[in-house]
C-alpha positions as a printed Julia matrix, in Angstrom:
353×3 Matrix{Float64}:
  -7.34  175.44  -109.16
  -6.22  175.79  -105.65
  -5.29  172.13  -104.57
  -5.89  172.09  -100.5
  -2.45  171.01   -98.33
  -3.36  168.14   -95.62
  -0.79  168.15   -93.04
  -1.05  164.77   -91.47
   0.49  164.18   -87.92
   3.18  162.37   -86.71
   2.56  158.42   -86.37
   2.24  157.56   -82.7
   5.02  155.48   -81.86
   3.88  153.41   -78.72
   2.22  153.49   -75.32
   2.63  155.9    -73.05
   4.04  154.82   -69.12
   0.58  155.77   -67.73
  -1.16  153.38   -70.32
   0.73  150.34   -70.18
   0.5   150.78   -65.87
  -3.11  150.53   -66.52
  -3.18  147.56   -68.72
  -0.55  146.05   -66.38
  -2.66  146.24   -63.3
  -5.69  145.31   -65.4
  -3.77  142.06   -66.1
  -2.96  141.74   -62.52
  -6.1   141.96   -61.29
  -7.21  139.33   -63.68
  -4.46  137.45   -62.47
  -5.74  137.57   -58.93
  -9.38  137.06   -59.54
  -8.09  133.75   -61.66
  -5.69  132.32   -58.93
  -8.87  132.48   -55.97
 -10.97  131.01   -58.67
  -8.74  128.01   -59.23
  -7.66  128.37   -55.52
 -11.24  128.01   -54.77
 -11.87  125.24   -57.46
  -9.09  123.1    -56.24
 -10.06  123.1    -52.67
 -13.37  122.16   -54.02
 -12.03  119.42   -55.56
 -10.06  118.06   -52.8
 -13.45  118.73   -50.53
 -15.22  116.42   -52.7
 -12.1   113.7    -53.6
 -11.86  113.05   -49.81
 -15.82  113.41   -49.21
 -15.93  110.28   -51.82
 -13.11  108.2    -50.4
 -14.31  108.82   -46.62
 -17.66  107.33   -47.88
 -16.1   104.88   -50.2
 -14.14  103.82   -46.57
 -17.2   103.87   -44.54
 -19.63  101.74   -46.84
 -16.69   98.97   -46.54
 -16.66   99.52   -42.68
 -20.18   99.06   -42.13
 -20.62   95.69   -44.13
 -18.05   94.33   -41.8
 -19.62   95.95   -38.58
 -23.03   94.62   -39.61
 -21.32   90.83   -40.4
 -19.57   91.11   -37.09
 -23.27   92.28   -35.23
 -24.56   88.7    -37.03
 -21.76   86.57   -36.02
 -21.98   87.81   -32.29
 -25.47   86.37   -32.17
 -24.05   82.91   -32.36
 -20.22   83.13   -31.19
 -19.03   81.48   -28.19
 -17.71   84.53   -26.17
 -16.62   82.49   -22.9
 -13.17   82.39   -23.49
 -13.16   86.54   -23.44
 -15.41   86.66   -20.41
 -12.99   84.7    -18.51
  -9.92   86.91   -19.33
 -12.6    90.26   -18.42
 -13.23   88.83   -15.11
  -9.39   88.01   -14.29
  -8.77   91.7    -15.22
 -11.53   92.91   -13.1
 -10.07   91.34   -10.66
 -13.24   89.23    -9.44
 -13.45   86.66    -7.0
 -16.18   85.33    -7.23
 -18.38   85.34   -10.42
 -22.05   86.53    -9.39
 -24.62   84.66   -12.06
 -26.62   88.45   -12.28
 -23.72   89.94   -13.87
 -23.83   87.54   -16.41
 -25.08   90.21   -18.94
 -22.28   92.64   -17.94
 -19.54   90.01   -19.0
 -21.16   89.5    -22.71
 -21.41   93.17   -23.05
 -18.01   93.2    -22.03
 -16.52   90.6    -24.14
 -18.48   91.61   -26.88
 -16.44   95.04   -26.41
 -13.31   93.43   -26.37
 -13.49   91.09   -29.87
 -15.12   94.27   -31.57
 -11.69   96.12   -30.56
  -9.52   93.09   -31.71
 -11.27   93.2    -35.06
 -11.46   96.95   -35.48
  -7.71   98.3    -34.47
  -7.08  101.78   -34.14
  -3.81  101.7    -32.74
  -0.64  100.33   -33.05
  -0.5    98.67   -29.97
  -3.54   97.04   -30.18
  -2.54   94.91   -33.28
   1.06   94.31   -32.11
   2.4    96.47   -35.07
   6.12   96.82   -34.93
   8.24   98.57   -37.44
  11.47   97.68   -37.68
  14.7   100.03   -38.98
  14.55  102.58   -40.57
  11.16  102.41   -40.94
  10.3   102.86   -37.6
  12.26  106.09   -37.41
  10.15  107.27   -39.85
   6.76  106.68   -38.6
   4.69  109.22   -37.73
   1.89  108.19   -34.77
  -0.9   110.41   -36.94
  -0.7   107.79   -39.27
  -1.79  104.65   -37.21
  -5.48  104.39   -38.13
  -5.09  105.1    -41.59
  -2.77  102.92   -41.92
  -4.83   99.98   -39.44
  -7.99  101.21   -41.86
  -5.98  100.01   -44.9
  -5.15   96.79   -43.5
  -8.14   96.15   -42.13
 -10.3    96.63   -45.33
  -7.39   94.78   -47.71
  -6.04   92.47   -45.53
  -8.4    91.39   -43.05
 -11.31   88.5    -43.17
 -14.48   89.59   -40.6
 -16.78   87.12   -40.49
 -17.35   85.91   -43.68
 -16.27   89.54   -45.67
 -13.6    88.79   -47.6
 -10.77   91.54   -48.08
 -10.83   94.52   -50.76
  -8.85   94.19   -53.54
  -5.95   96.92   -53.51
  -6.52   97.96   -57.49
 -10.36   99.22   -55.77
  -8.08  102.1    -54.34
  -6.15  105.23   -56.77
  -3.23  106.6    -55.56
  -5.35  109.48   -54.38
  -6.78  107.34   -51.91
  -3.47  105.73   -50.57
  -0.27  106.28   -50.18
   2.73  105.99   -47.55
   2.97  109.14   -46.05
   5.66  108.98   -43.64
   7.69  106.65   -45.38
   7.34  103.94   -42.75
   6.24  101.23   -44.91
   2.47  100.83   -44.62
   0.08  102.18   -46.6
  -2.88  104.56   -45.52
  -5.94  105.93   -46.15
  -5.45  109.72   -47.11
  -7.75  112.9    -48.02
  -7.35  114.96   -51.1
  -5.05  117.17   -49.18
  -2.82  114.03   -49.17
  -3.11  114.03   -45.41
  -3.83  110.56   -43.4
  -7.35  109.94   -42.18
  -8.35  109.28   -38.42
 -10.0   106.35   -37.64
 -11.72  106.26   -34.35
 -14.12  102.7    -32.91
 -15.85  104.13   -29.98
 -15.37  108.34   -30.29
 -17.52  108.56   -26.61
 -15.57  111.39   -25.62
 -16.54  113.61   -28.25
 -19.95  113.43   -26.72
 -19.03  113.66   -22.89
 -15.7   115.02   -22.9
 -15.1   114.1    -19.18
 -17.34  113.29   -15.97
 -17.96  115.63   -13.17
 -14.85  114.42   -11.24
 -12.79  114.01   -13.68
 -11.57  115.37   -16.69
  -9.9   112.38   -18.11
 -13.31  110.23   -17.29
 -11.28  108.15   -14.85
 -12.04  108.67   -10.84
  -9.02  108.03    -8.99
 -10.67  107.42    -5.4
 -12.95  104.59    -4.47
 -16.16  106.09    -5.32
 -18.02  105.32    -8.11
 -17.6   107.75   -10.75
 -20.56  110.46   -11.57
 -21.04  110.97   -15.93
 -21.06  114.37   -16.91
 -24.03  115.35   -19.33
 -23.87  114.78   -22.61
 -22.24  117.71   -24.72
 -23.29  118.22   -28.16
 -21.76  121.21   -28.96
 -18.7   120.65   -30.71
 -19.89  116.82   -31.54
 -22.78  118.32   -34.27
 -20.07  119.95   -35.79
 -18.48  116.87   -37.5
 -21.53  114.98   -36.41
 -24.36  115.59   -38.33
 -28.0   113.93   -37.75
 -27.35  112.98   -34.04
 -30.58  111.54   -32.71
 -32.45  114.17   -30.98
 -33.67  114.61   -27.07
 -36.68  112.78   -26.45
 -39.79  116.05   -26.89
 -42.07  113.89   -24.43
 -41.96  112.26   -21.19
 -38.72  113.14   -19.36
 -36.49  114.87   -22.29
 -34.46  111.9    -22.17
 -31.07  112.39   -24.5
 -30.59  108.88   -26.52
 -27.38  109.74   -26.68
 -26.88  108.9    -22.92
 -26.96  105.04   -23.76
 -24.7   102.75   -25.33
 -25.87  100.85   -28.42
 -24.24   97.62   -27.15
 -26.07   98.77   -23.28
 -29.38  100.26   -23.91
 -30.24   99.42   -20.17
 -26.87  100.69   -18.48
 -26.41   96.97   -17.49
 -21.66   98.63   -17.28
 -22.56  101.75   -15.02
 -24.99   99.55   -12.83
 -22.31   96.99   -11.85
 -19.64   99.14   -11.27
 -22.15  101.37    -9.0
 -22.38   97.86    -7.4
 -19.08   96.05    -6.73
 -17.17   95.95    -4.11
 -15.5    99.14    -2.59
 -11.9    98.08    -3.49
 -13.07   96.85    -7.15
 -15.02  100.22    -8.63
 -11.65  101.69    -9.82
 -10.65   98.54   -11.13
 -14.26   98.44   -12.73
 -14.26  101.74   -14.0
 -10.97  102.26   -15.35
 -11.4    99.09   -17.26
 -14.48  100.43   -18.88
 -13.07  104.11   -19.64
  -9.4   102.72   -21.0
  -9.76   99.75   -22.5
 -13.02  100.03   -24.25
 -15.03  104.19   -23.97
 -17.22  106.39   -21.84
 -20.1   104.04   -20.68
 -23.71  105.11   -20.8
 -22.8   107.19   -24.12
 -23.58  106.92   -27.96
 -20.86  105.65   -30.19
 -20.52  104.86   -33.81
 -16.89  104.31   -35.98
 -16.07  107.84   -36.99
 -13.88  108.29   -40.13
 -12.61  111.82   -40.2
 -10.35  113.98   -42.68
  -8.43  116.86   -40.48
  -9.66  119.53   -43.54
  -7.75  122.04   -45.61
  -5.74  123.37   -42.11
  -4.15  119.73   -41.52
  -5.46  120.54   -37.6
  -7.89  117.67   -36.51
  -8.95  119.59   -32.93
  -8.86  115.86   -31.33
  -6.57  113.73   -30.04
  -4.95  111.17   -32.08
  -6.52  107.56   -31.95
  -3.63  106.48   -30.48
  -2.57  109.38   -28.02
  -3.72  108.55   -23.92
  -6.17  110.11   -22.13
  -4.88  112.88   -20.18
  -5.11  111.98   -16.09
  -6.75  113.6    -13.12
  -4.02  116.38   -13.4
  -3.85  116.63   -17.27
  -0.97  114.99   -18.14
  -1.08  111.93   -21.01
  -0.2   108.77   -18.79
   2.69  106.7    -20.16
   1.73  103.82   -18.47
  -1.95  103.02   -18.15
  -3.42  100.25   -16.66
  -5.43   97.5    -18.3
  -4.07   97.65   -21.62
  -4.17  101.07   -23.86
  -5.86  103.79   -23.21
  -7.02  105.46   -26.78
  -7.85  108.78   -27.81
 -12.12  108.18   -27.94
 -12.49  111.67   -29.99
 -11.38  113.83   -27.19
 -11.08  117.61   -27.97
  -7.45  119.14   -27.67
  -7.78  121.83   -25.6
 -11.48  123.39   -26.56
 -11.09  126.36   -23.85
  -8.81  128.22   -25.85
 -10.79  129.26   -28.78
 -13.51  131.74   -28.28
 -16.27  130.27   -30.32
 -16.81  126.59   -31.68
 -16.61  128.07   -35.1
 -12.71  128.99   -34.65
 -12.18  125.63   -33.51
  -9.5   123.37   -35.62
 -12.64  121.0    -35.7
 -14.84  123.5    -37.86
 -13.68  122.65   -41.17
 -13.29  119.07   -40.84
 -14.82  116.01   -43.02
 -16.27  113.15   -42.01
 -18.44  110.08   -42.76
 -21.13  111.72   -39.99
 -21.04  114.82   -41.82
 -22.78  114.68   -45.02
């Protein structure tokens, strides 16, 4: 019998270069579709970590804006409307502007309860923790304090343990602890963010009229504003189109821009810059805005605590009246082609939802 000879092969000894390039870049591009999905995960995350503490922050905020609203009803405000008419500089106190003082000194315990600067609670750091500090942190750090430190009428202070150390930390090493979003970045606080709505007035782009006129608003502009601003009250469809944001919630009747149109010659700057530095825009919407600067760490606006640029553009060292805060003012809009490649685009807020 004729037995049949199988001649078997030669056992294949590995992979050959062409192979193991292709598994390789097979690998890589798993590699790469992995990182962008935990890339994209993570920034998620943080989008959602700072989305719950800006809330967490604002729900605090407005019990002790409402308790302040209810203790104004029945506070004796006399003491502050004598110290607003020294620094207006009047005379002789006319009984018809009355109204304008309580607005006024209304304006002025609202800012002594709700700090947003450095200078308006007296902070001073000492060394080296004043070396340190960074100026970005001021309202996170006054937000901090004012929530866990602070008594407003009747609403006693947060304890600490309600915050992780997600929520706070010292960024800047200077000693105080702030408010921070899940990029680990400080938050910006800002009281009366008017010039986010009307950026300037049609003198003026710092909102502050250096002759004797009286100064002339410039429209309300809501273009970068519904950005981080979502569910602004619309323009009035009937009647006259009126904008409600064109009125201050603490001046429904423009009570401010009527007495400065009406004082003396020699006292409407006074009257004006008073309004614009020390307190916001007049005639013009305002709420507290809490705001995270987003996954570029570029807010778009000026600091809380930076000056308003003057008549000729530059910050003023030295302004009159007491400070002169930031009020949401855009840093330089006219460079960027579009709103949507403004710094502003991506960030959070407790008006954005």
């Amino acid at each position: 019998m004729t037995r049949l000879k199988i001649t078997r092969g030669h056992r294949r000894q590995g992979f050959t270069m062409v192979e193991l390039l292709v598994v390789i870049g097979l690998i890589l591009f798993l590699m790469s579709i992995s990182i962008v999905a935990l890339n994209s995960a993570l920034g998620l995350a943080r989008q959602r970590a700072t989305q719950a503490t800006i809330l967490k922050v604002h729900g605090l905020m407005q019990q002790r804006v409402d308790a302040f609203n209810r203790a104004m009803d029945r506070t004796n405000l006399e003491p502050n409307i004598a110290k607003i008419v020294k620094d207006l500089g009047v005379t002789t106190r006319r009984s018809q502007d009355d109204k304008v003082y309580q607005i006024l000194a209304r304006k002025q315990v609202f800012q002594t309860r709700f700090p947003q600067n450095f200078s308006e609670h007296n902070v001073t750091l000492s060394q080296p923790y004043a070396a340190k500090h960074r100026r970005d942190t001021e309202s996170a750090a006054l937000l901090y304090w004012l929530l866990t430190s602070s008594e407003v009428f009747g609403i006693a202070p947060v304890d600490e343990s309600e915050f992780s150390s997600n929520e706070v930390r010292d960024t800047d090493g200077d000693g105080l602890l702030e408010f921070v979003d899940g990029w680990g970045r400080p938050l910006r606080f800002y009281r009366w963010p008017t010039q986010l709505f009307r950026p300037g007035t049609s003198s003026s782009p710092a909102g502050v009229n250096g002759t004797s006129t009286p100064i002339q608003l410039a429209p309300i502009n809501r273009i970068y504003a519904q950005v981080i601003w979502q569910g602004l009250p619309a323009i009035t469809a009937t009647g006259n189109g009126l904008d409600p944001l064109n009125h201050d919630p603490d001046d429904p009747t423009g009570q401010l821009m009527r007495f400065v149109n009406n004082v003396p010659a020699n006292q409407t700057v006074a009257a004006m810059t008073m309004l614009q530095n020390r307190f916001h825009t007049p005639d013009t919407y305002h709420a507290f805005l809490i705001m995270s600067v987003g996954p570029d760490g570029v807010s778009g606006l000026l600091e809380p605590c930076d000056p308003i640029p003057d008549n000729n553009g530059l910050l003023s060292t030295t302004p009159s009246l007491g400070t002169t805060p930031g009020q949401g003012r855009l840093g330089a809009p006219s460079i960027y082609a579009a709103v949507a490649d403004h710094p502003i685009n991506d960030n959070l807020s407790n008006r954005k939802r």
